[in-house]
CHARMM internal coordinates of N, CA and C (Angstrom, degrees):
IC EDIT
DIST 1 N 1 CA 1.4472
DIST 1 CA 1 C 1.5297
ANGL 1 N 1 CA 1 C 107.78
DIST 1 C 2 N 1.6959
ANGL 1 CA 1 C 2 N 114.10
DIHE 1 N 1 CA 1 C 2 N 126.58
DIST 2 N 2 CA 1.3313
ANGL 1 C 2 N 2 CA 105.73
DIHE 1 CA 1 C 2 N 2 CA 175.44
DIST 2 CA 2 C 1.9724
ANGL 2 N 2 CA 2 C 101.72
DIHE 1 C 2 N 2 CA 2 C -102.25
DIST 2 C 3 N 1.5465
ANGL 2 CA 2 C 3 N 81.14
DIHE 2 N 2 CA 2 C 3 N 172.62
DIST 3 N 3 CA 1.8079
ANGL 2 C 3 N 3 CA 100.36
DIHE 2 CA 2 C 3 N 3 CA 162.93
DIST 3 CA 3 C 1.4825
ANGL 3 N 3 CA 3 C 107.06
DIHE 2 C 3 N 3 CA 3 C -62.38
DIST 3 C 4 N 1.2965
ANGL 3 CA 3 C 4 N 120.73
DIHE 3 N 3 CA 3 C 4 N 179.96
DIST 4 N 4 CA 1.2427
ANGL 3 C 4 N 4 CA 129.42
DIHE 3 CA 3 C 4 N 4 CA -150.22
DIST 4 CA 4 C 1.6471
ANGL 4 N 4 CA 4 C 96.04
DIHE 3 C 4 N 4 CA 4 C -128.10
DIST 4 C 5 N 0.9699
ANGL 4 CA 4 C 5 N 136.33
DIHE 4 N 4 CA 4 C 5 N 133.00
DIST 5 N 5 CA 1.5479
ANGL 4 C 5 N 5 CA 122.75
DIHE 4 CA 4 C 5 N 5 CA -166.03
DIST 5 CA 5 C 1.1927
ANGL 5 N 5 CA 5 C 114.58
DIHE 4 C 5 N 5 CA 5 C -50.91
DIST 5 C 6 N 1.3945
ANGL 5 CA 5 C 6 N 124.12
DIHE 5 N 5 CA 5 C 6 N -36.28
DIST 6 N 6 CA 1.6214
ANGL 5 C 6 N 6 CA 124.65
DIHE 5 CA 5 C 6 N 6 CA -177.03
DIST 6 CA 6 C 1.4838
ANGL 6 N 6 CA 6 C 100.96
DIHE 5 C 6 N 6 CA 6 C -78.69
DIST 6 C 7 N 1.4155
ANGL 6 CA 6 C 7 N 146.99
DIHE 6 N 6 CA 6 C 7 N 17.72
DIST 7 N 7 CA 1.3542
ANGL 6 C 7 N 7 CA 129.88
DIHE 6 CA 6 C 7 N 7 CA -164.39
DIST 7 CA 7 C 1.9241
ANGL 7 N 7 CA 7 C 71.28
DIHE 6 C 7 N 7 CA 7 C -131.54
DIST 7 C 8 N 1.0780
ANGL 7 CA 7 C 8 N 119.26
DIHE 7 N 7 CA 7 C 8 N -30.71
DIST 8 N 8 CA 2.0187
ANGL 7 C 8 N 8 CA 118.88
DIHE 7 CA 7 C 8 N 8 CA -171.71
DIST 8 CA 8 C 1.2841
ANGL 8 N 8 CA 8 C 104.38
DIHE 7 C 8 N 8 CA 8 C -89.94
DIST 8 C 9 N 1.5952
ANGL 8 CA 8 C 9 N 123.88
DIHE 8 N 8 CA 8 C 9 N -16.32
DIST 9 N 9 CA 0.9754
ANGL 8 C 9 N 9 CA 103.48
DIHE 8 CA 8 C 9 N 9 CA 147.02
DIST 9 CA 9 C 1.6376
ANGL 9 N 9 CA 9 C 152.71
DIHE 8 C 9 N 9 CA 9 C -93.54
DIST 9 C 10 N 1.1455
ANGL 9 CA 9 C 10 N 74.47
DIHE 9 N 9 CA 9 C 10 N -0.45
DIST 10 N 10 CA 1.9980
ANGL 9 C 10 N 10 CA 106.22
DIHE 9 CA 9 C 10 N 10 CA -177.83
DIST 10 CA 10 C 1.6376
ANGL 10 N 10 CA 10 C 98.26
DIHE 9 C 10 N 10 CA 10 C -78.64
DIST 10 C 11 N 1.3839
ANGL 10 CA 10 C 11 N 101.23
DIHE 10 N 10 CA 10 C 11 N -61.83
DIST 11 N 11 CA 1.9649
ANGL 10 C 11 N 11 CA 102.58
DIHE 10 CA 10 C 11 N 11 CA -175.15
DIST 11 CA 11 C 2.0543
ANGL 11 N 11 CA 11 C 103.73
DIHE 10 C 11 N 11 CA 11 C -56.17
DIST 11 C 12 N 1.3394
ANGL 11 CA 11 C 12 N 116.31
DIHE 11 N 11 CA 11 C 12 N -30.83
DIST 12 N 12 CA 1.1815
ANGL 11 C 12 N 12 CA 108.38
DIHE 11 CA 11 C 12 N 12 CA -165.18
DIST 12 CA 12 C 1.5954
ANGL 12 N 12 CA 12 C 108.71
DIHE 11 C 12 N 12 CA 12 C -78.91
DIST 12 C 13 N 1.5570
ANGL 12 CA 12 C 13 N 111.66
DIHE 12 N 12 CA 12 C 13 N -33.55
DIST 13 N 13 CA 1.3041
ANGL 12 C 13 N 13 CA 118.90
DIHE 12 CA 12 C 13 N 13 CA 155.18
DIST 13 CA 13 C 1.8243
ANGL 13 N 13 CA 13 C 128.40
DIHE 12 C 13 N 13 CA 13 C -35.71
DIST 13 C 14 N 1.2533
ANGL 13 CA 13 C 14 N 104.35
DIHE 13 N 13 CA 13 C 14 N -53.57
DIST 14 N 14 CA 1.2701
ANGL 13 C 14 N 14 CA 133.95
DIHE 13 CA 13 C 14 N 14 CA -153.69
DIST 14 CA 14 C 1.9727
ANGL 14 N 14 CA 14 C 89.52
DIHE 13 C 14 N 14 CA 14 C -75.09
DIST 14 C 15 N 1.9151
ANGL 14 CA 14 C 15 N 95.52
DIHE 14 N 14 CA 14 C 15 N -47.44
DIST 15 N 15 CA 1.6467
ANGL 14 C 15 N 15 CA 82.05
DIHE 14 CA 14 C 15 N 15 CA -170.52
DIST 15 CA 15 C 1.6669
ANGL 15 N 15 CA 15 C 92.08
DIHE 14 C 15 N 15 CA 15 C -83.67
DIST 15 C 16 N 1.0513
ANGL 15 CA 15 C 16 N 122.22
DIHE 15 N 15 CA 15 C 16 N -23.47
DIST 16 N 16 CA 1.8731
ANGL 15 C 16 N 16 CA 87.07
DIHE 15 CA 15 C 16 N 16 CA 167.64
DIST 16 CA 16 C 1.2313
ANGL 16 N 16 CA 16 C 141.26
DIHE 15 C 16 N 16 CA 16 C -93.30
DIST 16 C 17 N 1.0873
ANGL 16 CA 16 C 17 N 103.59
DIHE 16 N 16 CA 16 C 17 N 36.30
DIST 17 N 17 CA 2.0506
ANGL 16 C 17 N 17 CA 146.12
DIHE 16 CA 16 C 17 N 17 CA 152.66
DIST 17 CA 17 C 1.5812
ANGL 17 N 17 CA 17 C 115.12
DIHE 16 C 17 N 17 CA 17 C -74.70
DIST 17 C 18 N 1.2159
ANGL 17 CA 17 C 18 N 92.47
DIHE 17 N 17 CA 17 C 18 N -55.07
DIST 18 N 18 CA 1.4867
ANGL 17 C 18 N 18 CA 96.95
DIHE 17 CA 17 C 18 N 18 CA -175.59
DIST 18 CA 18 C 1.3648
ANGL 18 N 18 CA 18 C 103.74
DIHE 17 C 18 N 18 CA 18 C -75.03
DIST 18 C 19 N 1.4280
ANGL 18 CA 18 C 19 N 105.35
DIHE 18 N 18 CA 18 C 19 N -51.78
DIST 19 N 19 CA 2.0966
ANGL 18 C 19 N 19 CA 111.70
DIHE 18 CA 18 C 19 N 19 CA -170.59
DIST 19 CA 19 C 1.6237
ANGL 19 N 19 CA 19 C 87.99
DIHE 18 C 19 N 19 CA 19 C -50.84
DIST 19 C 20 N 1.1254
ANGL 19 CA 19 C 20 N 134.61
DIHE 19 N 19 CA 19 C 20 N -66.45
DIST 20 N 20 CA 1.5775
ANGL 19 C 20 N 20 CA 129.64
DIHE 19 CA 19 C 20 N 20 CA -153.72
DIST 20 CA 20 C 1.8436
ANGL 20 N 20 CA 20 C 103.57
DIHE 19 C 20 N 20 CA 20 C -68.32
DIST 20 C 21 N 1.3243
ANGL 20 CA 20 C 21 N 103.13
DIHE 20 N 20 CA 20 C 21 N -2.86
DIST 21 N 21 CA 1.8830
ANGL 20 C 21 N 21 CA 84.34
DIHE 20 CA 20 C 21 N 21 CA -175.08
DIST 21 CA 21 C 1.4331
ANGL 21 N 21 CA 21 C 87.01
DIHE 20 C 21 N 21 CA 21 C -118.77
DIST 21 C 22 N 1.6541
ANGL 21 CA 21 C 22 N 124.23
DIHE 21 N 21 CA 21 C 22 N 55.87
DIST 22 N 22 CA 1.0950
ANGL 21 C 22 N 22 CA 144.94
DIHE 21 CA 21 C 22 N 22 CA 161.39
DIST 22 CA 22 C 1.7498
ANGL 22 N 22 CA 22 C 122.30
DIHE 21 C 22 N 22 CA 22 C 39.47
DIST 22 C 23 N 1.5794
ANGL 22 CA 22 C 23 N 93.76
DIHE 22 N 22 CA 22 C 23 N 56.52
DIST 23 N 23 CA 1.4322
ANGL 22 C 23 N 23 CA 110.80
DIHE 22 CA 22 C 23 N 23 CA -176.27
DIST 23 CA 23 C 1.6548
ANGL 23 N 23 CA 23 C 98.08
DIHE 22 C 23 N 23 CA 23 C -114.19
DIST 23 C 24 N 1.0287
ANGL 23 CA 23 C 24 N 108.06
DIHE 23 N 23 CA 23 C 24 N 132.44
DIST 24 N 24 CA 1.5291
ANGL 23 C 24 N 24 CA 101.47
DIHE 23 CA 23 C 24 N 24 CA 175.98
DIST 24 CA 24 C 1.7730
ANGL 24 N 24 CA 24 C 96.95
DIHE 23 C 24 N 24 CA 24 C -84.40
DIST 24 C 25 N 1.3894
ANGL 24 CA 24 C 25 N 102.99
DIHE 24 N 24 CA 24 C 25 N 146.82
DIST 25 N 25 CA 1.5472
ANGL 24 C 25 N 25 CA 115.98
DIHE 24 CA 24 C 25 N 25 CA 166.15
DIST 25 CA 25 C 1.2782
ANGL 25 N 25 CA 25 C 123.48
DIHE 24 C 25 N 25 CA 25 C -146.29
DIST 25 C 26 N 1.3513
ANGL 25 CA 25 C 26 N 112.30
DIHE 25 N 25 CA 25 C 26 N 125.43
DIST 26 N 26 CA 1.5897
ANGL 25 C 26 N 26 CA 121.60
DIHE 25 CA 25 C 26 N 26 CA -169.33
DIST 26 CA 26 C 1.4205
ANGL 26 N 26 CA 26 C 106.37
DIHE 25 C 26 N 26 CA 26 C -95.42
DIST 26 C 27 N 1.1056
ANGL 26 CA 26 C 27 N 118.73
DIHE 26 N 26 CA 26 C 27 N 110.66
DIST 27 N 27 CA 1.5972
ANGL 26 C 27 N 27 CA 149.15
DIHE 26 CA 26 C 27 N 27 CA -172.58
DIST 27 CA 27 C 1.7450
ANGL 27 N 27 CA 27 C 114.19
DIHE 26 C 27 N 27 CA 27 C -98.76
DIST 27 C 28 N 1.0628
ANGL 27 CA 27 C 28 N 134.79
DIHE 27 N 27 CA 27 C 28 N 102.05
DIST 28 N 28 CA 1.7132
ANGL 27 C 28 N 28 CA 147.31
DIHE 27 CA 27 C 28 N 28 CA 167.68
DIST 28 CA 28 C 1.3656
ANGL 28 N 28 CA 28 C 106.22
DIHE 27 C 28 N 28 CA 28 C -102.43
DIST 28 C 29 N 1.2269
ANGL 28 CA 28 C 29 N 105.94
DIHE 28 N 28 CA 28 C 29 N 92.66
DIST 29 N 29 CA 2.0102
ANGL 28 C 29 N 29 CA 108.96
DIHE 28 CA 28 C 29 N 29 CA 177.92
DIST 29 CA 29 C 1.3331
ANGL 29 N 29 CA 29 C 98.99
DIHE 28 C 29 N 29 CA 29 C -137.30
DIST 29 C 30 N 1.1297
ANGL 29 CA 29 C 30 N 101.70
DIHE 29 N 29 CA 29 C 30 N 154.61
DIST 30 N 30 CA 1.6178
ANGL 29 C 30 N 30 CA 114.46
DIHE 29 CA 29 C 30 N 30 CA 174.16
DIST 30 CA 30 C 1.4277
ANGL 30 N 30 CA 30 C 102.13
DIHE 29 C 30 N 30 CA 30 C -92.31
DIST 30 C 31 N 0.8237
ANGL 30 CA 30 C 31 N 119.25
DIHE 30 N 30 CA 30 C 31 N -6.13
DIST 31 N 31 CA 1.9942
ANGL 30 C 31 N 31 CA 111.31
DIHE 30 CA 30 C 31 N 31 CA -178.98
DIST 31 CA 31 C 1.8890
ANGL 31 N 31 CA 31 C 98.19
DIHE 30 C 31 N 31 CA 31 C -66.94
DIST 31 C 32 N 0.7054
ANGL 31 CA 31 C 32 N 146.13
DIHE 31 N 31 CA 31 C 32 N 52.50
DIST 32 N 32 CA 1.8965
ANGL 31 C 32 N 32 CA 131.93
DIHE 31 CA 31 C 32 N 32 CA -156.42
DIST 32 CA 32 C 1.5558
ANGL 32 N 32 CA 32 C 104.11
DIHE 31 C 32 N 32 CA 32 C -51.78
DIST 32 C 33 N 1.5066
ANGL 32 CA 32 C 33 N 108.19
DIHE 32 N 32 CA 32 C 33 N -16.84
DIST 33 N 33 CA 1.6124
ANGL 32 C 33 N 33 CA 104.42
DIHE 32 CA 32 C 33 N 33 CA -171.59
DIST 33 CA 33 C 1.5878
ANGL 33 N 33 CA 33 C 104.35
DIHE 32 C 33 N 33 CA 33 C -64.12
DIST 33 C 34 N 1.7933
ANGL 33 CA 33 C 34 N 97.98
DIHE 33 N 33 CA 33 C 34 N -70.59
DIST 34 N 34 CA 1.1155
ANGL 33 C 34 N 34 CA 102.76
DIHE 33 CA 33 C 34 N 34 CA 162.79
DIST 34 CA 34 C 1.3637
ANGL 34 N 34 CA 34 C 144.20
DIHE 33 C 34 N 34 CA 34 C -7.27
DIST 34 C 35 N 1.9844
ANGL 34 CA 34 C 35 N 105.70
DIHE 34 N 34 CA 34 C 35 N -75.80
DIST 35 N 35 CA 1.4383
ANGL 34 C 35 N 35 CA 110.96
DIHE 34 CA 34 C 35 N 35 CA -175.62
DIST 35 CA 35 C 1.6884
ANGL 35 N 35 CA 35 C 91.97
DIHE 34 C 35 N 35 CA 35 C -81.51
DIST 35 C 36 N 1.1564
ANGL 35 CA 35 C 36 N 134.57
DIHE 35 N 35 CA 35 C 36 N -7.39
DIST 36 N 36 CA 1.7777
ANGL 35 C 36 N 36 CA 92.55
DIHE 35 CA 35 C 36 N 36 CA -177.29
DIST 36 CA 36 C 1.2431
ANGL 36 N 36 CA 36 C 87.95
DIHE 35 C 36 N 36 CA 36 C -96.63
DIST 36 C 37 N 1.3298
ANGL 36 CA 36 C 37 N 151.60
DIHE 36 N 36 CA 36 C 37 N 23.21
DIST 37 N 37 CA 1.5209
ANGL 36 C 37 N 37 CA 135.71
DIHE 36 CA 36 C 37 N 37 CA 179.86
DIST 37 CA 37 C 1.6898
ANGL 37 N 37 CA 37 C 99.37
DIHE 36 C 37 N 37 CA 37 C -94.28
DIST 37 C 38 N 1.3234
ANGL 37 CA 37 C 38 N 124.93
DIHE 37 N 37 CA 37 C 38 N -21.51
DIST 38 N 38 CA 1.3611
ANGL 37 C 38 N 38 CA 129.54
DIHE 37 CA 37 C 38 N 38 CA -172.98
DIST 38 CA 38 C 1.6618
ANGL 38 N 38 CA 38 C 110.34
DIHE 37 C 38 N 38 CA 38 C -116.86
DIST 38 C 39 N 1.1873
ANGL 38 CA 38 C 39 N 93.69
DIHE 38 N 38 CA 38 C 39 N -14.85
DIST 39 N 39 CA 2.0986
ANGL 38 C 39 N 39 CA 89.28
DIHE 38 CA 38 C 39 N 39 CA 176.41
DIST 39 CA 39 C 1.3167
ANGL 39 N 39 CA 39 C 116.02
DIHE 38 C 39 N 39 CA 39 C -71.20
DIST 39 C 40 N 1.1475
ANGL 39 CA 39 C 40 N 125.51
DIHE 39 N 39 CA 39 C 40 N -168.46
DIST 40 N 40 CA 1.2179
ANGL 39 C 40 N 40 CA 151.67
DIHE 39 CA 39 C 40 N 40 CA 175.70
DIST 40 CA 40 C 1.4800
ANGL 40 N 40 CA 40 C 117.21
DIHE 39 C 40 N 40 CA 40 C -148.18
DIST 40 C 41 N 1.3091
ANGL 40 CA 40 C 41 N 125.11
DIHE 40 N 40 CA 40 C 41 N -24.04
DIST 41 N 41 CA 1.7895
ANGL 40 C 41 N 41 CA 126.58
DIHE 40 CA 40 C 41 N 41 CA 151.32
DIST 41 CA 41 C 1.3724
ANGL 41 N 41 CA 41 C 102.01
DIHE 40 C 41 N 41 CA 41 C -116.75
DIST 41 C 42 N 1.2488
ANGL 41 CA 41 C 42 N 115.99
DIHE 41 N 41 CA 41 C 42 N 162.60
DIST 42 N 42 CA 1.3247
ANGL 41 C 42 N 42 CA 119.67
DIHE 41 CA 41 C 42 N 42 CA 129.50
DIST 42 CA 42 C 1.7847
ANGL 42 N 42 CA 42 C 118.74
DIHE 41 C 42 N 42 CA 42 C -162.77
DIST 42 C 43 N 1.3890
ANGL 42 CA 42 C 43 N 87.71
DIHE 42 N 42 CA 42 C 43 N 170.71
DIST 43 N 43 CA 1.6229
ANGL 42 C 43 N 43 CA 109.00
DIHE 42 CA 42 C 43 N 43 CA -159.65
DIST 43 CA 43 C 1.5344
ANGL 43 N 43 CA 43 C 85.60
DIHE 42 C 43 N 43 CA 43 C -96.51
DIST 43 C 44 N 1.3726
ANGL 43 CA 43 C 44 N 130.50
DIHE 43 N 43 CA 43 C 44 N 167.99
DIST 44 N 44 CA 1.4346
ANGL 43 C 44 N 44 CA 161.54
DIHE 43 CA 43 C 44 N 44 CA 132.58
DIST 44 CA 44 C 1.4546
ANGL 44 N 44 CA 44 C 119.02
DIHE 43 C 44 N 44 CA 44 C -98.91
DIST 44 C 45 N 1.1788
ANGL 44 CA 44 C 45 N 124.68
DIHE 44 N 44 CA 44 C 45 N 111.07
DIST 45 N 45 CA 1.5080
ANGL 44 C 45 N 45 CA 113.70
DIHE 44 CA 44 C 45 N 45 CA 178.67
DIST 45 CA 45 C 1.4874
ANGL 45 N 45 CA 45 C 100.55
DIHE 44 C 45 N 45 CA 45 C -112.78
DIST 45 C 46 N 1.4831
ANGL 45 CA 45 C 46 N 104.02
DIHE 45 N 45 CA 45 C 46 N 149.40
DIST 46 N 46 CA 1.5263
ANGL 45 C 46 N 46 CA 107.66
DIHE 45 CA 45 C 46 N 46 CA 174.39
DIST 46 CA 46 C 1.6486
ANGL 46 N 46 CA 46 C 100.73
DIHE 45 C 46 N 46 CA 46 C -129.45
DIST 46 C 47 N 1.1569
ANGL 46 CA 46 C 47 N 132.05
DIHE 46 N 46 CA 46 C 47 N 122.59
DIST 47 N 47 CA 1.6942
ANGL 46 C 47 N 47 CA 154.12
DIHE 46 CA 46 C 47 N 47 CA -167.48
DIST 47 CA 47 C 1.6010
ANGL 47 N 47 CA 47 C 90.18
DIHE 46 C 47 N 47 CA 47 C 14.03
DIST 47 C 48 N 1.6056
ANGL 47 CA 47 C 48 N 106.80
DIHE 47 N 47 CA 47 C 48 N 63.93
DIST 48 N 48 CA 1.6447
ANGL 47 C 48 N 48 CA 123.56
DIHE 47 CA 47 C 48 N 48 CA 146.17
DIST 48 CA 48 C 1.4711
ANGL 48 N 48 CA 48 C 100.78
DIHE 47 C 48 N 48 CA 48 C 99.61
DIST 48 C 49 N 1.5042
ANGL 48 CA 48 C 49 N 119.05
DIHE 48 N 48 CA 48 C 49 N -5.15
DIST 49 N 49 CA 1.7808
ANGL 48 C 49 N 49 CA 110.88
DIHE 48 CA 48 C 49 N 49 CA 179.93
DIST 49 CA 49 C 1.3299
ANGL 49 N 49 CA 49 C 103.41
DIHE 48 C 49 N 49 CA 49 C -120.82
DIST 49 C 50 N 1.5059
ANGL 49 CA 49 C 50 N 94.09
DIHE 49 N 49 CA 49 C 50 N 149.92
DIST 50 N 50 CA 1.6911
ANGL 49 C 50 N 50 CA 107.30
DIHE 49 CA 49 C 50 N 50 CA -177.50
DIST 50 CA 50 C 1.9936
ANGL 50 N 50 CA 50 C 103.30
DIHE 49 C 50 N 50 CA 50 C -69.49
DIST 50 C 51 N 1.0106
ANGL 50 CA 50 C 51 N 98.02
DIHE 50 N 50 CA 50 C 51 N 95.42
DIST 51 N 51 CA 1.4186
ANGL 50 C 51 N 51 CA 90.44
DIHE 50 CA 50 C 51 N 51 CA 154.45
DIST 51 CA 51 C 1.8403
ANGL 51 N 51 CA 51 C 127.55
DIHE 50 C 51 N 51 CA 51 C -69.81
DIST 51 C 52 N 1.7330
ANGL 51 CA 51 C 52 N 120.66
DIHE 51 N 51 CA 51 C 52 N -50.61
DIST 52 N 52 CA 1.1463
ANGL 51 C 52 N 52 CA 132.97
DIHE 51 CA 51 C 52 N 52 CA 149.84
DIST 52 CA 52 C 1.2471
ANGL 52 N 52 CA 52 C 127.86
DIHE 51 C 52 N 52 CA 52 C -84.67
DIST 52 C 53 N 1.2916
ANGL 52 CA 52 C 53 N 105.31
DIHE 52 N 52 CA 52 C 53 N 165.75
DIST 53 N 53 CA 1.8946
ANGL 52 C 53 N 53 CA 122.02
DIHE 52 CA 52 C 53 N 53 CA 162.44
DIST 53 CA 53 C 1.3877
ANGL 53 N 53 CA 53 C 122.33
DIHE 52 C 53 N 53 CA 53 C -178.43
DIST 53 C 54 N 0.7980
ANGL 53 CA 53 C 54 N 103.71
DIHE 53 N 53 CA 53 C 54 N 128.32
DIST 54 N 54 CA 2.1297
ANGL 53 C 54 N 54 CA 113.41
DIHE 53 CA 53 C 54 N 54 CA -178.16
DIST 54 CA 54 C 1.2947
ANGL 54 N 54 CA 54 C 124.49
DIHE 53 C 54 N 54 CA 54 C 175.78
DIST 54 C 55 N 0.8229
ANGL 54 CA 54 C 55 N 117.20
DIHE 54 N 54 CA 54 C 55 N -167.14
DIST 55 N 55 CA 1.7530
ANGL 54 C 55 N 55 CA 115.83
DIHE 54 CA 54 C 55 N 55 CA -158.86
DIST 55 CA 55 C 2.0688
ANGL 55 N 55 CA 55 C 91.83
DIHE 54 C 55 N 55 CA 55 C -80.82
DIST 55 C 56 N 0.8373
ANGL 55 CA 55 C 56 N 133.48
DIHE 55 N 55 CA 55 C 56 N 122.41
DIST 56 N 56 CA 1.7808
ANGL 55 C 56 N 56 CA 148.83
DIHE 55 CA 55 C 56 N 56 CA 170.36
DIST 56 CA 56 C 1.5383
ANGL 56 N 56 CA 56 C 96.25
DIHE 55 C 56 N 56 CA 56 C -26.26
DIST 56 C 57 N 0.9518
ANGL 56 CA 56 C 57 N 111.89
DIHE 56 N 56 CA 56 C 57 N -71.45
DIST 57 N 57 CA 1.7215
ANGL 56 C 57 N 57 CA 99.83
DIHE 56 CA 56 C 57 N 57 CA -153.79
DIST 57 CA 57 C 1.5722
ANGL 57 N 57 CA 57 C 100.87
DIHE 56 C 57 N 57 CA 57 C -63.80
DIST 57 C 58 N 1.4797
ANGL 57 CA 57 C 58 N 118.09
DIHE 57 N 57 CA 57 C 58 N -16.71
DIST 58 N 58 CA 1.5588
ANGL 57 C 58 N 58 CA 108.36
DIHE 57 CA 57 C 58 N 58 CA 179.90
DIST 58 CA 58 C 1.2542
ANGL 58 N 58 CA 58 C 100.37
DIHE 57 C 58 N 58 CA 58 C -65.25
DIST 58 C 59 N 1.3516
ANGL 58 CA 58 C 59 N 112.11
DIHE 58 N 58 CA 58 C 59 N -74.82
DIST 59 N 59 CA 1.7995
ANGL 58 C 59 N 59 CA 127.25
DIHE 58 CA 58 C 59 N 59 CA 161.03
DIST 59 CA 59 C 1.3730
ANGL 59 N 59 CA 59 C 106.49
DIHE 58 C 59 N 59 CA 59 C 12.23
DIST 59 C 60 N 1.4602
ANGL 59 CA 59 C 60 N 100.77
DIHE 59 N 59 CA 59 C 60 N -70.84
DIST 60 N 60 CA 1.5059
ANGL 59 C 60 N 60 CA 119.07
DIHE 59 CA 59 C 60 N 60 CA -147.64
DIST 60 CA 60 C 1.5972
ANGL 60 N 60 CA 60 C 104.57
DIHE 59 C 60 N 60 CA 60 C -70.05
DIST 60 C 61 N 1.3722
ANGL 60 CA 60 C 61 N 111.16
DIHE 60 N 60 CA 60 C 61 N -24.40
DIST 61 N 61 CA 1.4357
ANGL 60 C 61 N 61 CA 121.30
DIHE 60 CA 60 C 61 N 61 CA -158.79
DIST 61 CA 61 C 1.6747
ANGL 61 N 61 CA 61 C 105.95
DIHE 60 C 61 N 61 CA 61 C -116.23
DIST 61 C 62 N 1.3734
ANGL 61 CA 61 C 62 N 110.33
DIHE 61 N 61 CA 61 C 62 N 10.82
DIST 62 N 62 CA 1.4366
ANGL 61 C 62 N 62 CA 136.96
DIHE 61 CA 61 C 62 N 62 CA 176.14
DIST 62 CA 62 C 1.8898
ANGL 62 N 62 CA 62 C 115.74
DIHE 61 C 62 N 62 CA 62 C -67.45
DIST 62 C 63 N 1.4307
ANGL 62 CA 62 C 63 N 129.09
DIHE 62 N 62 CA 62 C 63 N 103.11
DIST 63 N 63 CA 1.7264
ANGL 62 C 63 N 63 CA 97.45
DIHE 62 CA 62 C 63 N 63 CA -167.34
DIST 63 CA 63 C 1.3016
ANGL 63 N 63 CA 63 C 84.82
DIHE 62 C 63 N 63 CA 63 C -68.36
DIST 63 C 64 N 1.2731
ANGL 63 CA 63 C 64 N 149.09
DIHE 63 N 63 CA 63 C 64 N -88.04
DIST 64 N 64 CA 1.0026
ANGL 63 C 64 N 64 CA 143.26
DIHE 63 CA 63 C 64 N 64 CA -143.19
DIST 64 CA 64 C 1.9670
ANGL 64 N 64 CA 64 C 112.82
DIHE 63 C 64 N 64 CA 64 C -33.87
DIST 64 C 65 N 0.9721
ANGL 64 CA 64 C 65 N 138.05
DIHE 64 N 64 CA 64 C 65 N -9.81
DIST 65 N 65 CA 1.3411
ANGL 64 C 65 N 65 CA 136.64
DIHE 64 CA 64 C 65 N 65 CA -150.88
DIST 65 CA 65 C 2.0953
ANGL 65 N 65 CA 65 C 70.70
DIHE 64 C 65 N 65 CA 65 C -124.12
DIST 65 C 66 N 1.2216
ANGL 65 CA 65 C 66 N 104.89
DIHE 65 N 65 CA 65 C 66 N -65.85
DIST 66 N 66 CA 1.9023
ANGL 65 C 66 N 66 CA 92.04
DIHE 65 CA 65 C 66 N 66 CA -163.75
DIST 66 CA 66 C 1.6093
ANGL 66 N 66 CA 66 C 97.92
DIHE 65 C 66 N 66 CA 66 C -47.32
DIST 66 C 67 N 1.1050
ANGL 66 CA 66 C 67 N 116.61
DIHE 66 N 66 CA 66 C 67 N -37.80
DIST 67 N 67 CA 1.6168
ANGL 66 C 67 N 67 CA 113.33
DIHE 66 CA 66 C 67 N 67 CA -149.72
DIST 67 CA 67 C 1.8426
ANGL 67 N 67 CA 67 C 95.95
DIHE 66 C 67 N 67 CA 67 C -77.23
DIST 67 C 68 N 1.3030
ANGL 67 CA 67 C 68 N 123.94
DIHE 67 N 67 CA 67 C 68 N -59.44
DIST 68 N 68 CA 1.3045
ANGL 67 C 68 N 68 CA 112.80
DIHE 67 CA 67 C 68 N 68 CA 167.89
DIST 68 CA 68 C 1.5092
ANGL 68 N 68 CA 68 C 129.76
DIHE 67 C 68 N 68 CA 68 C -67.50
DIST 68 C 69 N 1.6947
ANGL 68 CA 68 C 69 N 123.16
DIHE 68 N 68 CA 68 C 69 N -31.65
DIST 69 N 69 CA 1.3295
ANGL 68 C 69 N 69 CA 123.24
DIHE 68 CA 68 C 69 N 69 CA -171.07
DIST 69 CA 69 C 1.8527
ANGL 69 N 69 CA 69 C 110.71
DIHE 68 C 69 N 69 CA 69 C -105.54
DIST 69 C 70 N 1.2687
ANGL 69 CA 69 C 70 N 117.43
DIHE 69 N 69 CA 69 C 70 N -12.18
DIST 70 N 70 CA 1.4373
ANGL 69 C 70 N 70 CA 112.20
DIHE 69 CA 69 C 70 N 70 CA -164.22
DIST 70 CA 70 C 1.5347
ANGL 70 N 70 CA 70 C 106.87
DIHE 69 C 70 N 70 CA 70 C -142.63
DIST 70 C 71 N 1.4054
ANGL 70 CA 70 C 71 N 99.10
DIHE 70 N 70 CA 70 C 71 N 29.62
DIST 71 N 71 CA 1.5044
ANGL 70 C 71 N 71 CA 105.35
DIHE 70 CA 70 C 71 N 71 CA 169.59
DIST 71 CA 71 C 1.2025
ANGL 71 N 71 CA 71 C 126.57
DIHE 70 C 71 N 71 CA 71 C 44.67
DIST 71 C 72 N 1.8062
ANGL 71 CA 71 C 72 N 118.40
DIHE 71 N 71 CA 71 C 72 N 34.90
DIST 72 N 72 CA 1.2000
ANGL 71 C 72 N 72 CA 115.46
DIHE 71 CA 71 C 72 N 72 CA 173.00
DIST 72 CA 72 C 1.0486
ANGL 72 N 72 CA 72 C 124.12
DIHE 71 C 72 N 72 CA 72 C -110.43
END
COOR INIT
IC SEED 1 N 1 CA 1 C
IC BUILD
């Protein structure tokens, strides 16, 4: 059973409240849009190994990373 989009977007709000009042928070979601829009690292795991890692918005702005991880 998932959250409801307005309850995923409320929690995703909430953790970039905390990230900005300079709390680090380690985030594992399958949304990747989501968490790399608010990270500052992130990991890629593929069946438990880091295949990626680098600062998110590179990630995010990666074709190779949209085309396999963010459905673009």
């Amino acid at each position: 059973m998932g959250l409801s989009p307005l309850y995923v977007n409320e929690i995703f709000d909430i953790i970039e409240e905390i990230h900005k009042s300079g709390t680090t928070v380690l985030l594992v979601e399958q949304n990747a849009k989501k968490a790399l829009g608010i990270a500052d690292r992130a990991y890629v795991l593929e069946t438990g190994n880091i295949v990626l890692d680098g600062d998110a918005k590179k990630l995010m702005n990666d074709d190779s990373v949209k085309k396999a991880y963010l459905g673009e």
